[in-house]
N, C-alpha and C positions, 0 to 999 in steps of 0.2 A: 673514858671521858664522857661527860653526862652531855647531853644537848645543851643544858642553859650555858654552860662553858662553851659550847662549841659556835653558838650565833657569835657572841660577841670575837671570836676567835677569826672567825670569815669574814663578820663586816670590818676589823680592822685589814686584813689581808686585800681585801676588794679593795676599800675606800680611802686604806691609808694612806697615799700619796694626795689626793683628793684632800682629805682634812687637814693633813702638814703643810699645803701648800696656802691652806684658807689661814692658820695660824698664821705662818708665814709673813702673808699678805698683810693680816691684822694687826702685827705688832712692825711693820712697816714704817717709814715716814712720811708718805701718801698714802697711808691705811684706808682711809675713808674713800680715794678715787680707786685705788687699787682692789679692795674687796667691793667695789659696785663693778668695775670693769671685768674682774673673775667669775662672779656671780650673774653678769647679762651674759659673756660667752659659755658659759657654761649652761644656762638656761636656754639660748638661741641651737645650741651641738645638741643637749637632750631632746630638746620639743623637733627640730626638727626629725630624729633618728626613732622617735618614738611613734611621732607622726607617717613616715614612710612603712613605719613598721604598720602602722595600723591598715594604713591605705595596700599595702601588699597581700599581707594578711586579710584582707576583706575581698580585695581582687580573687584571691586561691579559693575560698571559703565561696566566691557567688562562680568560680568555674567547674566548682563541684569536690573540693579536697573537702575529709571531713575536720571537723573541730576534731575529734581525740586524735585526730596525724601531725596535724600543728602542733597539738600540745606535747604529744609523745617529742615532735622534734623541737623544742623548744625547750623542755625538759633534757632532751640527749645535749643540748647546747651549754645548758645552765651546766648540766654536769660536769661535763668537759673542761667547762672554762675553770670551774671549782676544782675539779683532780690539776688542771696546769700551775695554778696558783698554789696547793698544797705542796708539790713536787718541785715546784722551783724557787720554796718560800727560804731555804736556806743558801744558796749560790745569788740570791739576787742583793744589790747593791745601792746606794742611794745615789741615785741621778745627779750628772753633774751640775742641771741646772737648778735645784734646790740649793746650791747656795750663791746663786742668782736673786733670790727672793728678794733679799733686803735690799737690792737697789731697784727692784723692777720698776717699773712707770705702768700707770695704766694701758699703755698698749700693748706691754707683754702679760701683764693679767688678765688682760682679754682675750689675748691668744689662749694663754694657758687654762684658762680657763674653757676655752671652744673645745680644745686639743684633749686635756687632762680627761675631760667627761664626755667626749664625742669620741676618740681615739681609740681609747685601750682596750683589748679584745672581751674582757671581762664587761665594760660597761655598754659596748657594742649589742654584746650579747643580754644582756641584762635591758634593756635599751626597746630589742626586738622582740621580747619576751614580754614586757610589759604592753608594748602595742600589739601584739598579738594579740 
């Protein structure tokens, strides 16, 4: 399998819960409260997890860790989380709260939204890796 096949191949595997859930939201009945309220928690769970990352990462980096040990371990992270997801791409199952979507209200696309992209080990780590 060539790389151009293979990005698109991960970023569905990583994000796809994530962009089904924005559909979801979109063709909703409160579409327009619903996809602003997924979209501020989802933006509040990244900034803040990106932010701690940075702030951590700069803590290590002024007590003397070097940049290529971060990177090496942020790289073993990225990896990790990428072989979890390859390996568990066929036993995994659609959530039971995806068919939840069509009636959610803006407080649960807010949660879901916090949760979906602050939560899951892949975006955790993806999260840490970019504030690093």
């Amino acid at each position: 399998m060539t790389l151009a096949k293979l990005i698109p191949l991960a970023f569905v595997m990583i994000a796809g819960p994530q962009i089904l859930s924005a559909i979801f939201l979109a063709t909703s009945e409160k579409w327009h409260r619903n996809s602003q309220a997924f979209v501020a928690g989802a933006a509040i769970s990244v900034t803040t997890l990106v932010t701690l990352a940075f702030l951590l990462c700069t803590g290590a980096r002024d007590q003397g860790a070097s940049g290529n040990a971060l990177d090496i371990i942020f790289m073993v992270l990225l990896l990790g989380a990428g072989l979890h997801t390859f390996l568990t791409r066929k036993t995994s199952k659609p959530p039971a709260w995806m068919g939840k979507l069509e009636t959610a209200g803006p407080k649960q696309s807010f949660r879901l939204g916090f949760l979906l992209l602050g939560v899951f080990l892949t975006d955790i780590v993806t999260s840490i890796a970019v504030g690093g």
